[in-house]
Backbone as ProteinMPNN parsed JSONL, in Angstrom:
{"seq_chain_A": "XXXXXXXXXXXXXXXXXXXXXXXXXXXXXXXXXXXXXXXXXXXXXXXXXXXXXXXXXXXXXXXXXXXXXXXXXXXXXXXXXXXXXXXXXXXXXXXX", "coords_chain_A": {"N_chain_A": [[275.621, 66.221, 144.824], [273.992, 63.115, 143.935], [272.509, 60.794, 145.94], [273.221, 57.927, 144.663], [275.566, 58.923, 143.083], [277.172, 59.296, 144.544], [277.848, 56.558, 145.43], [278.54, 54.865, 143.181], [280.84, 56.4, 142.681], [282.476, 55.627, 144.911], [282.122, 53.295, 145.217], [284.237, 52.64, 143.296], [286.392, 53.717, 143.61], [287.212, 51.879, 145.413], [287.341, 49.952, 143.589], [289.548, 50.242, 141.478], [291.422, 50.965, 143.68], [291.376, 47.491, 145.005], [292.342, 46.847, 142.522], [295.042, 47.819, 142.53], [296.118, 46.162, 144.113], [295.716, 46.923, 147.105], [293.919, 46.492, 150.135], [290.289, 47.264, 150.424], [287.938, 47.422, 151.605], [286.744, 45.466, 150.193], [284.921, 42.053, 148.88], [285.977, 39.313, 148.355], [284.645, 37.231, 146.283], [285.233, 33.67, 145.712], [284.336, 30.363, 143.825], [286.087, 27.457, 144.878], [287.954, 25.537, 143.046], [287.593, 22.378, 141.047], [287.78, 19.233, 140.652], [286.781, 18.684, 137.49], [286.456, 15.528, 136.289], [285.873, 13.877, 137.785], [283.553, 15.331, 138.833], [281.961, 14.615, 137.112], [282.028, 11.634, 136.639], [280.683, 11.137, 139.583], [277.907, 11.881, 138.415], [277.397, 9.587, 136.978], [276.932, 10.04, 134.444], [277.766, 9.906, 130.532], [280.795, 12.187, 129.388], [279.149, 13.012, 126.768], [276.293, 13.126, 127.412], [276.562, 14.448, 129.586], [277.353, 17.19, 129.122], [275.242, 17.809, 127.409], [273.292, 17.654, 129.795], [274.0, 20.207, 131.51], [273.887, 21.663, 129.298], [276.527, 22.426, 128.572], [279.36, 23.089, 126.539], [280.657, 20.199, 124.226], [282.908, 20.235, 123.77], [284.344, 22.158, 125.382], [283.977, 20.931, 127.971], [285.481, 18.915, 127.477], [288.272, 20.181, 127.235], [288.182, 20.984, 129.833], [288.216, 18.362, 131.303], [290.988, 17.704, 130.717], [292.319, 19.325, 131.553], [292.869, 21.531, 130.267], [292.06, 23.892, 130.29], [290.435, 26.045, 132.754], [287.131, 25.538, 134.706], [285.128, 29.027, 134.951], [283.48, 31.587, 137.169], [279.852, 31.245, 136.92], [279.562, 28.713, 135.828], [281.511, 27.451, 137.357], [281.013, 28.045, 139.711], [278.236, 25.813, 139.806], [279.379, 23.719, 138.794], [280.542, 23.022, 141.542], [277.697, 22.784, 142.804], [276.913, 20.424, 141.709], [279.211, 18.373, 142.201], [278.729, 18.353, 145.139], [275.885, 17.679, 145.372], [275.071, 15.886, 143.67], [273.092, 13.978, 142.735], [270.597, 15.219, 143.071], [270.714, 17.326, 142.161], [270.147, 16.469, 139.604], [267.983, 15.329, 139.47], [266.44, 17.502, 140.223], [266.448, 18.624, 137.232], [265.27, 17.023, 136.112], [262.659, 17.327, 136.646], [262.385, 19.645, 135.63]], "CA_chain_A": [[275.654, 64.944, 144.132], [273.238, 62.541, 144.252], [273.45, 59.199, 146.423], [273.786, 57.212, 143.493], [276.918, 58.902, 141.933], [278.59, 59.065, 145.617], [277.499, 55.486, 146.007], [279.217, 54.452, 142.598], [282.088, 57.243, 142.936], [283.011, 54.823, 146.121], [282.771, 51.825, 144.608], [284.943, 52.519, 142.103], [287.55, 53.848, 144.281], [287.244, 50.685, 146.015], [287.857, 48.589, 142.982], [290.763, 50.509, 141.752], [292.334, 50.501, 145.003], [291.984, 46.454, 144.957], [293.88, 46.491, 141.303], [296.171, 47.824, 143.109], [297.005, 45.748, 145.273], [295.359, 47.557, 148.72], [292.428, 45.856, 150.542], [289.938, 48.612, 150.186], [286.526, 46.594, 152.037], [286.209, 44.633, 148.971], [285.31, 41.018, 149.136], [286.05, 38.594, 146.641], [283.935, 35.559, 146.594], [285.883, 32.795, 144.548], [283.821, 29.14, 144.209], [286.931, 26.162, 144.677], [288.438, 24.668, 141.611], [286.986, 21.176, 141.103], [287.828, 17.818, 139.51], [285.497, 17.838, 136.23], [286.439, 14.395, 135.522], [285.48, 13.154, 139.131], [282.506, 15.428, 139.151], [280.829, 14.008, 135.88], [281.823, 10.6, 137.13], [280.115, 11.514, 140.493], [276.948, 11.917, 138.066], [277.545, 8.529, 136.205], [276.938, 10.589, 132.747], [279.007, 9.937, 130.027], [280.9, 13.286, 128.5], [277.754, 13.68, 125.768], [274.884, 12.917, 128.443], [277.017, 15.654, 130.839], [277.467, 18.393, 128.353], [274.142, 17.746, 126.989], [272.203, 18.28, 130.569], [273.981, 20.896, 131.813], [274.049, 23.108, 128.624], [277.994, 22.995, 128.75], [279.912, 22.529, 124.853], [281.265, 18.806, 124.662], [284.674, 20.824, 123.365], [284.814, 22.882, 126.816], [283.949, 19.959, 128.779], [286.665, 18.02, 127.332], [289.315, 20.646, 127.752], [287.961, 21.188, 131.287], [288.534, 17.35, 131.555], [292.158, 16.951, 130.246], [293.325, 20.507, 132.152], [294.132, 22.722, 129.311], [291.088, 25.138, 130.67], [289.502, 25.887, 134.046], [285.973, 26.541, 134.594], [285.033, 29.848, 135.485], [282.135, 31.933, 136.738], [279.024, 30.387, 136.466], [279.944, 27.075, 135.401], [282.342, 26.647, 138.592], [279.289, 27.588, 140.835], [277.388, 25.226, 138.701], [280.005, 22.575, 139.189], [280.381, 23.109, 142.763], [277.018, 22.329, 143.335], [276.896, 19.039, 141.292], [280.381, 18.105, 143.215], [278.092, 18.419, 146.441], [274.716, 17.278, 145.511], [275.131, 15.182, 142.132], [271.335, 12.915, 142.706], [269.959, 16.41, 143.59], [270.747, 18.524, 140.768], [269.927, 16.197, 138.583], [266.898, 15.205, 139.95], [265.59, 18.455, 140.034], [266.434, 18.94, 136.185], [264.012, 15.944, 135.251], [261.354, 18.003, 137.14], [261.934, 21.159, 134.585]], "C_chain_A": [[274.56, 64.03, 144.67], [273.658, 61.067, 145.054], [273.983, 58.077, 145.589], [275.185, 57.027, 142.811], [277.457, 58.85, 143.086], [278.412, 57.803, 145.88], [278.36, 54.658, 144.615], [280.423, 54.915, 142.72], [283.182, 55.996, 143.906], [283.409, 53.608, 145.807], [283.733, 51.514, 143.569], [286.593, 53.373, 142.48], [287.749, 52.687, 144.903], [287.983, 49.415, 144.978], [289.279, 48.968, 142.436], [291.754, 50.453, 143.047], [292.774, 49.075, 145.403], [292.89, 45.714, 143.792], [294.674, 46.8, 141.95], [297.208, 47.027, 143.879], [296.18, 45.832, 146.711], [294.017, 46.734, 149.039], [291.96, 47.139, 151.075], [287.975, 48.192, 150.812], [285.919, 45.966, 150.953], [286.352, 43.105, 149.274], [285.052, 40.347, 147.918], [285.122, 36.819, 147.12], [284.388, 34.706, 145.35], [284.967, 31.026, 145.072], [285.594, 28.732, 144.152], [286.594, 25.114, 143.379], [287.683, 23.505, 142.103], [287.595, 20.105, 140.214], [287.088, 17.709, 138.547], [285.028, 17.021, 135.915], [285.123, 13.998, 136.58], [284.149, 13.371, 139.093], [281.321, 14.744, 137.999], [280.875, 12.78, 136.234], [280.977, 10.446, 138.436], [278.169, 11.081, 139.802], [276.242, 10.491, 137.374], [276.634, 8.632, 134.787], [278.182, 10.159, 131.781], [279.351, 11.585, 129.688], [279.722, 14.017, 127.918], [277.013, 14.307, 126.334], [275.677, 14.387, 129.423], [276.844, 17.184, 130.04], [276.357, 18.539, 127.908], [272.964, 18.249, 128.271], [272.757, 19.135, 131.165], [274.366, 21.931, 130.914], [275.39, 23.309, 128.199], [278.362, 22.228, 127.167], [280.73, 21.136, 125.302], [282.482, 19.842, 124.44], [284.65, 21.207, 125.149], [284.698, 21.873, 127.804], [285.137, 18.751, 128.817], [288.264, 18.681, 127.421], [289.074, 20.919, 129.356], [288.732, 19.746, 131.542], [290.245, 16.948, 131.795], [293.068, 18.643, 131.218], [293.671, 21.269, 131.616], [293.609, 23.66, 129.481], [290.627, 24.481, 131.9], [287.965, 26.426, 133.898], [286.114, 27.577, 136.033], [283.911, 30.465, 136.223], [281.422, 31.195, 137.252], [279.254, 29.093, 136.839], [281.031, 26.686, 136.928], [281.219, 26.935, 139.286], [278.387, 26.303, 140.548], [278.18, 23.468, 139.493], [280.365, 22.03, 140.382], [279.405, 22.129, 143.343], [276.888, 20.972, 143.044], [278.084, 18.468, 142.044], [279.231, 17.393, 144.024], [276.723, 17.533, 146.531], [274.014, 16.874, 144.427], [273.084, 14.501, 141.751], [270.626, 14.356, 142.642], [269.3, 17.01, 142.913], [270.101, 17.398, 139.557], [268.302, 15.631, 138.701], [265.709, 16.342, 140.121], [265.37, 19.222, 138.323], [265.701, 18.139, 135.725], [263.089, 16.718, 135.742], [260.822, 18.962, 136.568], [261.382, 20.591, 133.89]], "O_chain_A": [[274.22, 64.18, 145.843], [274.689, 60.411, 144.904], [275.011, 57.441, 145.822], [275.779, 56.07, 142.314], [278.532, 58.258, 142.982], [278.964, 57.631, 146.967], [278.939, 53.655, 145.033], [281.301, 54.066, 142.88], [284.321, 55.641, 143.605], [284.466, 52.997, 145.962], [283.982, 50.41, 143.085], [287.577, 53.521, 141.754], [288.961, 52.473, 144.886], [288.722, 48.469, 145.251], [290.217, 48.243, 142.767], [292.792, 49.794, 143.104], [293.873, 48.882, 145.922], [293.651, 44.746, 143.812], [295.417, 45.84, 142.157], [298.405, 47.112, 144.153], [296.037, 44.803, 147.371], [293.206, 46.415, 148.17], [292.58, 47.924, 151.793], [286.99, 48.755, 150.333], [284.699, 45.929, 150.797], [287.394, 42.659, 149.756], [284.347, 40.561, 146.932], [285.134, 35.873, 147.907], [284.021, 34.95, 144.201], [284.939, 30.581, 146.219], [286.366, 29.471, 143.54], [285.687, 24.394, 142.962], [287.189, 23.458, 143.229], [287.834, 20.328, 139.027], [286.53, 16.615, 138.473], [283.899, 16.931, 135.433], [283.922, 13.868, 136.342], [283.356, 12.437, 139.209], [280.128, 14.496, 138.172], [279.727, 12.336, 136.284], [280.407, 9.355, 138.395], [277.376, 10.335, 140.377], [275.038, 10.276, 137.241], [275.941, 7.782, 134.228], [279.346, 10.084, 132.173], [278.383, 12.344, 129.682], [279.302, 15.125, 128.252], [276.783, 15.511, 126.213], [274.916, 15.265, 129.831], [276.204, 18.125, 130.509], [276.137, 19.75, 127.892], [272.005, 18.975, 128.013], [271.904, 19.336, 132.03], [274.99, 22.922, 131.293], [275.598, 24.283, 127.476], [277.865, 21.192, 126.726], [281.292, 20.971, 126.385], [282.931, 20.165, 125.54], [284.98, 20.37, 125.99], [285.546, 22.024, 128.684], [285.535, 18.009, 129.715], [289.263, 17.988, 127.615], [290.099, 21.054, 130.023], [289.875, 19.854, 131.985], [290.707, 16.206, 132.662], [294.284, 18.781, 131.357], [294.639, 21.935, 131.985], [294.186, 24.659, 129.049], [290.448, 23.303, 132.206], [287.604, 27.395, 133.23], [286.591, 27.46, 137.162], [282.934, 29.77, 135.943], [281.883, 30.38, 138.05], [279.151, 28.543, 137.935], [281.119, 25.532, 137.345], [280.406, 26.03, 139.475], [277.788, 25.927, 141.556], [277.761, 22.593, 140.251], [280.533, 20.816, 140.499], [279.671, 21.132, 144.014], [276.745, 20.215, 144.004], [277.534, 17.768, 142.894], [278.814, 16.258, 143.791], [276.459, 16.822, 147.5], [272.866, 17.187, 144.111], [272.28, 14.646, 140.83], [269.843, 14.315, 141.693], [268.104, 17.282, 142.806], [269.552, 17.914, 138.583], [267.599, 15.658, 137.691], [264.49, 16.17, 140.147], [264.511, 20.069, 138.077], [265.28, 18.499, 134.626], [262.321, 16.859, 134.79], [259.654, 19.348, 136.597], [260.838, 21.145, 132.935]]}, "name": "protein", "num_of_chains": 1, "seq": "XXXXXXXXXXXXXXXXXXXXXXXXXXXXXXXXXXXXXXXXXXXXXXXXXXXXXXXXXXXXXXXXXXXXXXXXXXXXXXXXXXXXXXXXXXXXXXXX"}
């Protein structure tokens, strides 16, 4: 076999094994939930202006807002960083 297929073979015993249940040397990297509201207020965007510079649908931004959806993915990394470093991020998006 080549290293490739014993190098996926493995990993894929690995991930079945953490459906399971078993810790199998798999690590999970999860960003921390966030306040949406807080963090767009953080930015002093309204809704529009927020969904508008970071790409995100006003709809999803407004169920993010009110709690009836979490962000996932992406968009929680995303939101993370604005959380953390609101002048930053946005400051470096006038520069694109």
């Amino acid at each position: 076999m080549s290293k490739a297929f014993t190098s996926i073979k493995q990993g894929l015993r690995e991930a079945i094994a953490h459906q399971r249940g078993m810790q199998a040397g798999v690590k999970l990297h999860v960003a921390p939930q966030v306040d949406v509201k807080e963090v767009r207020r953080l930015t002093g965007l309204t809704q529009v202006e927020f969904a508008a510079r970071f790409a995100i649908s006003l709809g999803t931004l407004r169920h993010w807002e009110r709690g009836d959806r979490t962000p996932r993915g992406t968009a929680l990394v995303l939101l993370n960083i604005i959380a953390k470093e609101p002048k930053t991020v946005l400051r470096a998006l006038e520069a694109a």
